[in-house]
Structure formats: C-alpha cells, structure tokens
N, C-alpha and C positions, 0 to 999 in steps of 0.2 A: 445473441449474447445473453447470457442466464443471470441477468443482473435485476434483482426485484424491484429496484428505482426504475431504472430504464424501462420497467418490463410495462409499469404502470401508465396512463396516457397524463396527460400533461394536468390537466386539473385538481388527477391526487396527487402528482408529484408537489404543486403548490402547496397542496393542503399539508401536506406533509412538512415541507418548509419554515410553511407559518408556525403551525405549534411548532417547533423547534425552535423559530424567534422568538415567540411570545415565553417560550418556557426559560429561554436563556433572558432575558429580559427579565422577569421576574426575579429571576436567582439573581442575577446583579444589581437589582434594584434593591430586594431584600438585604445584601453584603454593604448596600451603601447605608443603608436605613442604620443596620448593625455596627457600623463604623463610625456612623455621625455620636450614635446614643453610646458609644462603646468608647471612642475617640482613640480608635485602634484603626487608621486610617489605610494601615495596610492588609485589613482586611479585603475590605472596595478595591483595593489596586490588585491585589494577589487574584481574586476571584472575578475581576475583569479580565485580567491578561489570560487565567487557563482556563474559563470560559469562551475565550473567541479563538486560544486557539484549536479547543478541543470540536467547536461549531465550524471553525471555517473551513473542513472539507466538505461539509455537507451542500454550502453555498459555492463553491468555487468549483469543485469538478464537474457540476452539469455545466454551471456556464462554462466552462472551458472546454469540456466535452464538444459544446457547442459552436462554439467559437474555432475550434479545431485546432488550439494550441495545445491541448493533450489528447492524446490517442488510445482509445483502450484496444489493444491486441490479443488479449483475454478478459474475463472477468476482474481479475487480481493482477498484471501485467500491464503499465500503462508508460509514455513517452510520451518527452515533449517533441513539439513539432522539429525537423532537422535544419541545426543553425551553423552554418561554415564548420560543414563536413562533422558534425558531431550531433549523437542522437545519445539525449539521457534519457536514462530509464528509471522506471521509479515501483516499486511495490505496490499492491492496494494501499488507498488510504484508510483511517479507521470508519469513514464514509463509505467504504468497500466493505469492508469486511463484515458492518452490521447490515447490508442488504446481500451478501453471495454465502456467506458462512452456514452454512445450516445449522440450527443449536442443537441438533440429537447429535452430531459429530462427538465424539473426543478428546484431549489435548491429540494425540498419534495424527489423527484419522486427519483432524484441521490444520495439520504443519504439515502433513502428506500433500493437501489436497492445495495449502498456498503454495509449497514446492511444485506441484506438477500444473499447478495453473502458469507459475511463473514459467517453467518449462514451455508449456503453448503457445506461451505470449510471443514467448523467444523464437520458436520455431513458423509461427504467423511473420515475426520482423524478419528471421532469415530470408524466407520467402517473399516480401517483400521488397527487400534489397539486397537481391543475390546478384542483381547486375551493376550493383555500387560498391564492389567488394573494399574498396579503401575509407568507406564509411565508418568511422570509429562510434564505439559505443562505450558510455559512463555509467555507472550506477552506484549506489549506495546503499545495502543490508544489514541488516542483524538476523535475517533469516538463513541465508543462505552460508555453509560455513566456507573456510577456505579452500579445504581439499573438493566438495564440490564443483565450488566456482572453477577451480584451475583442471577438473576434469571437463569442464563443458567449454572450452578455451577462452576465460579470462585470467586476468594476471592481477595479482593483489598493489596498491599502491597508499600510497598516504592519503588520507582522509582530510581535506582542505581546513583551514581554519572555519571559512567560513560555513560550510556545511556542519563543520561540528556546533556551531552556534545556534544555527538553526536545530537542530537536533536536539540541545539542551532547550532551547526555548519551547519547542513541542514535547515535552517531557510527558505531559500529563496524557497527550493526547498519544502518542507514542504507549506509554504505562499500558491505556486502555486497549490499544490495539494487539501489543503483546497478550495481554491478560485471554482477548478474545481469541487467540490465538493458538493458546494453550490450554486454556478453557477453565482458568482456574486465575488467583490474583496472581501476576507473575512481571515485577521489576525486570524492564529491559537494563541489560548491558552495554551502556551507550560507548565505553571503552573498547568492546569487542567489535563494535560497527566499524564494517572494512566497504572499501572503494575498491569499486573491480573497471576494470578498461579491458577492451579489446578492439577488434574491427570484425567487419564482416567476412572477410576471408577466413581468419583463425574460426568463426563458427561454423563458417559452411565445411571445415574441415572436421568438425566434432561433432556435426549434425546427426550423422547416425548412431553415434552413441546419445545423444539429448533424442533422440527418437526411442529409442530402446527404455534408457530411463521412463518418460513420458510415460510411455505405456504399460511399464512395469507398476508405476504410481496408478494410473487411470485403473489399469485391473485390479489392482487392492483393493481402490474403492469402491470399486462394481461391486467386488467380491463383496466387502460389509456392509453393503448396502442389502445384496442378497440374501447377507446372514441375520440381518435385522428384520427382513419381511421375512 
C-alpha cells in the first residue's frame, strides 16, 4: 500500500505523532492563556474541540488500523470491520490524504485520483466478498456524486441524524480535507453529503463497468504523470 505513514517503520511513525501532540498541545495551551487574559472563554473551548478533532485521525487510524477494526482496501478506501451482515465504508481521512496525496497533483488530477482510489478499494471488497453476496454495504460522501454512485450500483438514501452530527462536528477537519482535495481553500457542502447502501451482489453485477472506469482514471494519471516528467 503507497501510504507514506505506513510506509515508514515504527520509530518515525512515533516521532511523527509526538510533534503533532506537542504542536496541538501548544496551540491549546496558548487559546487557554488567551481566554484566561482575554476572558473570552470560548476561545479555549472553540479551539480545543477543532483542534482534537482536526488531530484525531492521525492518532486513531493506525491504532485502528492495528487493532483491525478498520481496514484499508486501498490507500484512500477504508471499512470497518463486518458487523451483523453490514460493512461501512468510509473515505480517506484528512490523516490520509496528508500522507497519499501528492502536492504536485492539481484540484482535477487529486479528485481523479481519490475517485479511482475509492474505485480500487471497492474492487479489492468486491473480491473479497464475492462469496457473501448478501453482504450489504453503507457509506457516506461528499466526493462521490449521485449519478456515479447509482452507475456503480449503489442506491442514494437518507443521511441519518446522527451521522449528520458527526459531520457538522468535524467541520474543520472535513474543510481541510476538501481544501486538500481540491488543492485550493474549498468549503465542503455538508448539505450535499449523500448516504449510498447496496450489497455485494448489485456490485459484482456493476463490476465490469467500476473496472473500466478504474482504469480509465489509473491512465490519466499515468498519462500526467508522463506529461510532467
């Protein structure tokens, strides 16, 4: 997997961790210093809450990784472990996307290349459980639009309450991920975020077409990759 955390052996991954505590530690300390002398208390509180949650991918998906409650299927492509017949799928986190994104990329070339990663992930889970075809699958995007999703066979449905909460409450960290995504400052449309379902049979059925796509995506990028050397 082409993931430059994971690619690393365990003692720079730490090292890497630390300064990222130490540096959010700081900023939060500094927000409470500013708050005490400022008596602007929701300073401290505002800048604690989107500070831990804009850090806590970087802490939670190796241990999880590890632990094996989340699965990475591609680089940008990840699941949780499968819980009474149901496998959610999830996006990179913005954890992801600052170690697999390359910065010479684009806004095009980086929404191309999360599309077709998401694509591989999908075709790795197919392949995985192509003999549990009543295996239902969940997710939630703002990458991915509708007409997509419903050509690679999933079906659009209602976005839960509670997933939408969690989505406004990662606003910042969400912001930043869009932002890398598009490669410029760019507000997500937390409105336009849709919830896709399907099962394993409606994929295996669309397979050849999410294989064609795939590879249509993979050769673009080859291609500008080519055009840049």
């Amino acid at each position: 997997m082409n993931h430059r955390f994971y690619n690393k052996n365990k003692k720079e991954q730490s090292r890497i961790l630390i300064v990222i505590a130490i540096c959010s530690l700081t900023i939060i300390l500094l927000s409470i210093i500013i708050s005490i002398y400022s008596e602007i208390y929701l300073i401290g509180i505002l800048t604690f809450v989107i500070t831990l949650s804009i850090i806590a991918p970087f802490f939670d998906m190796p241990s999880l990784k590890k632990s094996g409650k989340m699965i990475y299927h591609s680089p940008l492509f990840i699941t949780e472990k499968p819980k009474d017949g149901l496998i959610k799928i999830h996006g990179g986190t913005l954890f992801d996307y600052y170690f697999v994104i390359e910065k010479k990329m684009n806004g095009k070339q980086r929404t191309d290349f999360i599309i077709q990663q998401y694509l591989d992930g999908l075709l790795h889970l197919i392949e995985k459980y192509k003999n549990d075809k009543k295996m239902k699958i969940r997710g939630t995007s703002y990458i991915i639009n509708k007409r997509t999703a419903e050509k690679i066979g999933f079906e659009i449905v209602e976005t839960d309450i509670l997933q939408k909460i969690i989505l406004i409450y990662n606003y910042f960290n969400i912001l930043i991920s869009n932002s890398i995504a598009k490669n410029k400052l760019s507000f997500p449309k937390l409105n336009k975020t849709q919830t896709f379902v399907t099962d394993v049979s409606l994929l295996l059925e669309q397979k050849e077409y999410i294989e064609k796509l795939n590879k249509s995506l993979k050769s673009t990028r080859t291609g500008a990759k080519s055009n840049r050397i």
